[in-house]
MARLUM-438922 format. One record per residue (C-alpha): x, y, z. Coordinates in steps of 0.25 Angstrom, whole numbers, plus 5000, padded with zeros to 4 digits. Example, Ala and Ser with C-alpha at 12.3 -4.5 7.8 and 13.67 -1.06 7.14 Angstrom:
504949825031
505549965029
! end
This chain:
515046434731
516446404736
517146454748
517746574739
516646614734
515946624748
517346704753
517046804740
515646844743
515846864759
516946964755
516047014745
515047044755
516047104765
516647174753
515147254751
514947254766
516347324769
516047414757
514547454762
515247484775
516447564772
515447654764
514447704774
514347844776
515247904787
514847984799
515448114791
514848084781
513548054786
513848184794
513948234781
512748214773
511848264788
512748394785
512448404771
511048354773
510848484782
511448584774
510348554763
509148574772
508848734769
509048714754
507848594756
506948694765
507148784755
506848684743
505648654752
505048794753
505048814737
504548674736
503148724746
503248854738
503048774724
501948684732
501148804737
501248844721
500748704716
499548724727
499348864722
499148794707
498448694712
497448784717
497448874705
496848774696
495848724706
495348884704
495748884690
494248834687
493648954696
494649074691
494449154678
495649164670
496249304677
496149244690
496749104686
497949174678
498049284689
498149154699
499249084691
499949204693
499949234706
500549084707
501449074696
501949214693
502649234679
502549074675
500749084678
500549064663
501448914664
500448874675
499248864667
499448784652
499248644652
500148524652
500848474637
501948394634
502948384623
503848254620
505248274618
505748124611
507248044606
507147914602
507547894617
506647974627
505248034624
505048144634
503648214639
503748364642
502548424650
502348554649
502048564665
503348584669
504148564657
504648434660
504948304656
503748214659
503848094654
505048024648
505147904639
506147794636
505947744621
506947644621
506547564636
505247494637
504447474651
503547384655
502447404648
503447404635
503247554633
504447634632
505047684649
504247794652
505247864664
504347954668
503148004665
502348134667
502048144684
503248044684
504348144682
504048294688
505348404686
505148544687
505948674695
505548794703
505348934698
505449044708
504949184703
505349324706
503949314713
504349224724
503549104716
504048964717
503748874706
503948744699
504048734684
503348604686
501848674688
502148754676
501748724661
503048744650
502848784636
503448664627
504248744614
504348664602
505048544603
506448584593
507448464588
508948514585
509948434573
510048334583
508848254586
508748334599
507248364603
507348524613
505948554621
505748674628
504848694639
504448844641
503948894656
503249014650
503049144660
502249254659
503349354655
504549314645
505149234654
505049094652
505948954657
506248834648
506448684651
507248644637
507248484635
508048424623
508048264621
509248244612
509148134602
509447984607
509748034621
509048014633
509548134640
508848274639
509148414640
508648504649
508748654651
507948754660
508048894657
507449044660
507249154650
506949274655
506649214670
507549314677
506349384677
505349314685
506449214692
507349264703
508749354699
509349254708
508749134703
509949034700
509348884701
508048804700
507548704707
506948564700
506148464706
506148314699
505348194701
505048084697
504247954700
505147834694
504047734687
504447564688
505047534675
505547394676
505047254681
505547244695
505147354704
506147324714
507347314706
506847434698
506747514712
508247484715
508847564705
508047674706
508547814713
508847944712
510347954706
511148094706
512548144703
513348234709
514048344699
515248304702
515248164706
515248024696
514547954705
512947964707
512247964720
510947894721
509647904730
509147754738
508347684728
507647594739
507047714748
506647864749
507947934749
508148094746
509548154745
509848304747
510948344738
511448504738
512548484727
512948474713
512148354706
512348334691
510948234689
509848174698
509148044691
508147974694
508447824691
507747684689
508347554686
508347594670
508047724668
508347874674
508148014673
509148104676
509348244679
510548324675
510748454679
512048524668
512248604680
511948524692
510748524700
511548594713
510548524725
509448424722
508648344733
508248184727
507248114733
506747974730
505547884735
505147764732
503847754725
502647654722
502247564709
502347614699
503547704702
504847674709
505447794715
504947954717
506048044713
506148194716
507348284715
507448434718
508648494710
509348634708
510148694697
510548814690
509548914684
509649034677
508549124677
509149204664
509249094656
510449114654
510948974658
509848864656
509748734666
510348624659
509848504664
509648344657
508948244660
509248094657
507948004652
508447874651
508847724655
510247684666
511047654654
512447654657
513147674644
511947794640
512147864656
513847874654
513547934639
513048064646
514248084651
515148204645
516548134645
517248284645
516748324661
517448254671
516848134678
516248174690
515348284681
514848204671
513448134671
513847984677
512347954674
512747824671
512947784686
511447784686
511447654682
512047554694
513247494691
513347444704
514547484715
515947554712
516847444711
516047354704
515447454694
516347464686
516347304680
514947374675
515547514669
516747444662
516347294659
514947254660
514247384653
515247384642
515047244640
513647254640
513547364630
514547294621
513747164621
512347254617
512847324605
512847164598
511647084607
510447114609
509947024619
510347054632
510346924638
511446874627
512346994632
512146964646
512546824644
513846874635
514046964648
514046854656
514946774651
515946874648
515846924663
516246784666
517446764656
518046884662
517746844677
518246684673
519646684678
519146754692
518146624691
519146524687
519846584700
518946574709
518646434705
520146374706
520146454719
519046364725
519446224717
520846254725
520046284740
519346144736
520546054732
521046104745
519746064755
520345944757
521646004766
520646124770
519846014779
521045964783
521646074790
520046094795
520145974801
521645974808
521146114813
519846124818
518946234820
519446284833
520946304828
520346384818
521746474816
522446344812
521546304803
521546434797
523046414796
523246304791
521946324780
523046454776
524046374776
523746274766
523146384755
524546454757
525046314754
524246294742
524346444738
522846444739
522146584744
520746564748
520146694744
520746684728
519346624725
518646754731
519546844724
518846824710
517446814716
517846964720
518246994707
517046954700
516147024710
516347164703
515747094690
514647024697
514147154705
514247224691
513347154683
512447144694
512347294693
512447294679
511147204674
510047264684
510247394679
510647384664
509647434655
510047374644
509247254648
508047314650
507047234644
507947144637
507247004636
508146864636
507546734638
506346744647
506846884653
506046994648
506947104653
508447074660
508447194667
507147154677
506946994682
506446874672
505346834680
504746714678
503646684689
503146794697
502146834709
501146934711
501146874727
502046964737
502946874744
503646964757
504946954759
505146884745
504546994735
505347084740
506447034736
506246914726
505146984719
503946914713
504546834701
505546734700
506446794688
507246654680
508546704678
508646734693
508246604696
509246534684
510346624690
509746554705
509846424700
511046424694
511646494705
511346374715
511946284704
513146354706
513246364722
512846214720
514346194712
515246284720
514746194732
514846064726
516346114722
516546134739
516345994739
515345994752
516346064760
516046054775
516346224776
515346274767
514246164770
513446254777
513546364768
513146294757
511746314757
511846454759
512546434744
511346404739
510546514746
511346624738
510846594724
509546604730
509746734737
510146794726
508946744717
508246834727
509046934725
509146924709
507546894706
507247054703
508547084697
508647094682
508646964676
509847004667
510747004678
510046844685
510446814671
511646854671
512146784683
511546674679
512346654667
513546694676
513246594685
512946464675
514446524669
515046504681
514446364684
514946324671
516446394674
516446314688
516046164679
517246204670
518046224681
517846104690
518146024676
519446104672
520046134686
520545994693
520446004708
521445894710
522545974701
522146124707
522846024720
523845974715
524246114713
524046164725
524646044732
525946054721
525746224725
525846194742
527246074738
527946174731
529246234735
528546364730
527846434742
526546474735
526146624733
525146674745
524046754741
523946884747
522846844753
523546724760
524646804765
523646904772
522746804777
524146714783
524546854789
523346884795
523546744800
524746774806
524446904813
523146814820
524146714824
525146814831
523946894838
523346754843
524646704849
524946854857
523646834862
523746704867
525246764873
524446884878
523446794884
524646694891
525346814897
523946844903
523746724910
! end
């Protein structure tokens, strides 16, 4: 690794640090969010009270059936009723379930509740090579309160729907109604309809007849939604990083998202468009047609088998007339980029459409978009004609670096002309020794504007490239695509190759490492040091960097560290990056002459021609300047002391 190259990644570094820094919250704003946090604090006292009303309901069931045995028919139905008013008869059937199925999703539909028990992906596999199950039965739990004319609080969650017969329209598109029968005419249905190839499904709650047994004034309903997020993939670890809570404001294109490392909860009273609830792969989103106007999201982390505990309460619009239904849809399905962005309806404008797309992580503003309008198109372009993935990642590969070659060409001319040129560098280090630093430094300046060399032109294309680098580093991780595609001795590059594993716990090393060594992390580690190993032989042993040397050699194995749980598509990746590279810098030691790069130079700094400065010079020789001038009226403000 040369001088340049050291130079680019400590800006780098300040770059993400001076970035990090300038986007901490203000005091006002963090003044902001107490204010706003506040303000929301009688609508939860409020939710609280409905929430220990529902619960002294659940108790009151709970003890009903532990009489049920000792009651004769009349006291048990007279029971129910005092409990459940005009939806008593809802309380007592028995649970059934009805399957509503596309050649994409197969979904279970209790009858307790009416909802959506357990969903099932047809075309993903899991471990145990069965097709993904999402969610299934005490997994996932949706349901909304019901508050009667008789002061009764309930959830629709305890209560038992009648299924209607499952009806299919010209179009493939399978429609199940879920009937909450009452005791007079009025009744409330939960509509589901799973279009055909589509992993999104409709959803519509709506009253008939409810005006009367629900309040006149009665205008929203309140739903409650959780779910336990079961492990789907190899590595826990990894898997646990990309999996949150995401949500989107209704008139914002960005999506907010709850900390995927820790407990976190977020009180929002505002228009939200969707709540999802996400894992590395696959998501479930809820989307409300007319906005859920306030929700709270809360996430905890969970034990083996599961990831992460979700729970959301939400409100939106209700009519009790049934004149308007509830339009809602909810999403069942894997992070794919190109499938999220086709749910979006090109006629709104872009702040109200769906952006589900931005579930899956891209990576950061300024670099995601390398992903959006390069690497993803190139990606989908190369899967319509291969079918082996590691092929496309190695065509990838080497068109990422016949686009980035002349930056890398650069780069290199840039360090072969700071080595031709050590010679008179150690030179003015020895006329000038470390104690006349400011001469040295002038004179060092000097000669580059002589030669028309800038020191920083190699760290320019470093910087370049960095976009790409960061965006395929975001890109593999998280692209579906990959999922449990096999290539050489990897089973599945979107999780590691391991090769030797552990059961044994090893502190301070599990943690981080894991409990495998995965092969391509270790080929990209090899081949990594084989590349420190040229950049230094091409320093020549240089008395500057001797010391850093070894810390060289320390990176490749930092980043093997790093690298061991990370999909193995990517370690492949930048492993055939790097030995591309090694073969560019061999090519270019044989085709670039050092001793005519000087003669160059040396026929640059005889010319009658004053070379162009870089801008970069100019600053860094005015800056010189200005030192100079303050240093000499300090010394004349010092003599005028004395």
């Amino acid at each position: 690794m040369d001088k340049n190259t050291i130079i680019g990644l400590v800006l780098i570094t300040l770059i993400i640090i001076g970035f990090s820094w300038l986007n901490r919250p203000s005091e006002q704003e963090l003044a902001a969010r107490r204010a706003y946090n506040d303000s929301i604090m009688l609508a939860q006292q409020m939710q609280q009270a409905e929430e220990a009303l529902a619960a002294e309901n659940k108790l009151k069931q709970q003890q009903l059936n532990e009489q049920a045995a000792v009651l004769d028919s009349a006291q048990l139905a007279a029971k129910r009723q005092s409990i459940y008013g005009p939806f008593a008869a809802a309380a007592s059937a028995e649970n059934t379930t009805t399957t509503l199925e596309n050649d994409l999703l197969r979904l279970t539909v209790n009858s307790k509740g009416g909802q959506i028990a357990c969903a099932e992906l047809k075309h993903y596999m899991g471990q145990d090579s069965l097709p993904v199950k999402l969610f299934c039965n005490e997994d996932n739990q949706f349901g909304f309160t019901i508050a009667t004319k008789s002061q009764r609080v309930l959830n629709s969650a305890d209560l038992n729907f009648t299924p209607q017969p499952i009806t299919t329209d010209t179009n493939g598109t399978q429609t199940l109604v879920m009937r909450l029968m009452t005791d007079t005419a009025a009744y409330i249905d939960i509509t589901y309809s799973l279009p055909k190839d589509e992993y999104m499904v409709r959803m519509s709650i709506q009253g008939h007849d409810t005006e009367s047994i629900l309040p006149a004034n009665m205008n929203s309903i309140q739903m409650t939604w959780s779910q336990s997020l079961k492990q789907q993939e190899r590595g826990r670890q990894f898997e646990e990083r990309y999996s949150r809570i995401a949500y989107k404001f209704a008139s914002d294109k960005g999506i907010e998202e709850l900390s995927e490392s820790k407990e976190d909860q977020e009180n929002i009273n505002g228009s939200i468009k969707w709540i999802g609830y996400k894992d590395q792969f696959f998501s479930t989103v809820f989307i409300a047609d007319d906005n859920f106007a306030s929700a709270t999201l809360h996430s905890t982390p969970a034990q083996a088998p599961y990831l992460k505990k979700y729970n959301s309460t939400m409100t939106t619009a209700f009519d009790p007339t049934g004149a308007k239904p509830t339009l809602m849809r909810l999403y069942i399905g894997p992070n794919h980029f190109s499938t999220l962005k086709a749910y979006n309806d090109s006629e709104l404008p872009s702040a109200e459409r769906l952006h589900m797309e931005k579930i899956v992580p891209l990576g950061m503003k300024w670099y995601a978009w390398v992903n959006r309008i390069a690497i993803i198109p190139l990606f989908n372009f190369f899967s319509k004609y291969i079918s082996n993935y590691g092929i496309i990642i190695l065509l990838m590969t080497l068109i990422i670096k016949l686009v980035i070659f002349p930056l890398t060409y650069k780069s290199y001319l840039s360090s072969a002309k700071m080595r031709v040129i050590k010679p008179q560098i150690d030179a003015i280090n020895e006329k000038y020794p470390a104690d006349k630093m400011q001469e040295r430094q002038q004179a060092t300046m000097a000669l580059y504007s002589k030669l028309g060399i800038s020191p920083m032109s190699g760290c320019l294309p470093l910087l370049l490239q960095m976009p790409i680098l960061l965006a395929v580093f975001s890109f593999f991780p998280t692209c579906i695509d990959l999922r449990g595609q096999a290539f050489l001795w990897a089973d599945d590059l979107s999780a590691y190759d391991s090769i030797f594993s552990w059961e044994t716990y090893i502190p301070l090393i599990t943690p981080y490492f894991g409990n495998h060594i995965s092969l391509f992390c270790l080929l990209m580690t090899i081949t990594n040091i084989v590349y420190t190993y040229i950049n230094m032989q091409s320093q020549g042993g240089t008395d500057q960097f001797a010391a850093m040397k070894w810390m060289m050699y320390i990176m490749p194995i930092f980043f093997m560290v790093f690298f061991n749980n990370y999909a193995s598509g990517l370690s492949y990746y930048y492993f055939v990056s790097l030995l591309i590279t090694i073969i560019q810098t061999t090519a270019f030691r044989f085709l670039i002459d050092d001793k005519k790069i000087l003669e160059e130079l040396n026929k640059k700094a005889n010319s009658k021609e004053k070379p162009k400065k870089s801008g970069f010079m100019e600053r860094l020789e005015r800056m010189q300047r200005e030192q100079q001038k303050r240093m000499r009226e300090q010394a004349k403000q010092q003599a005028r002391r004395k």
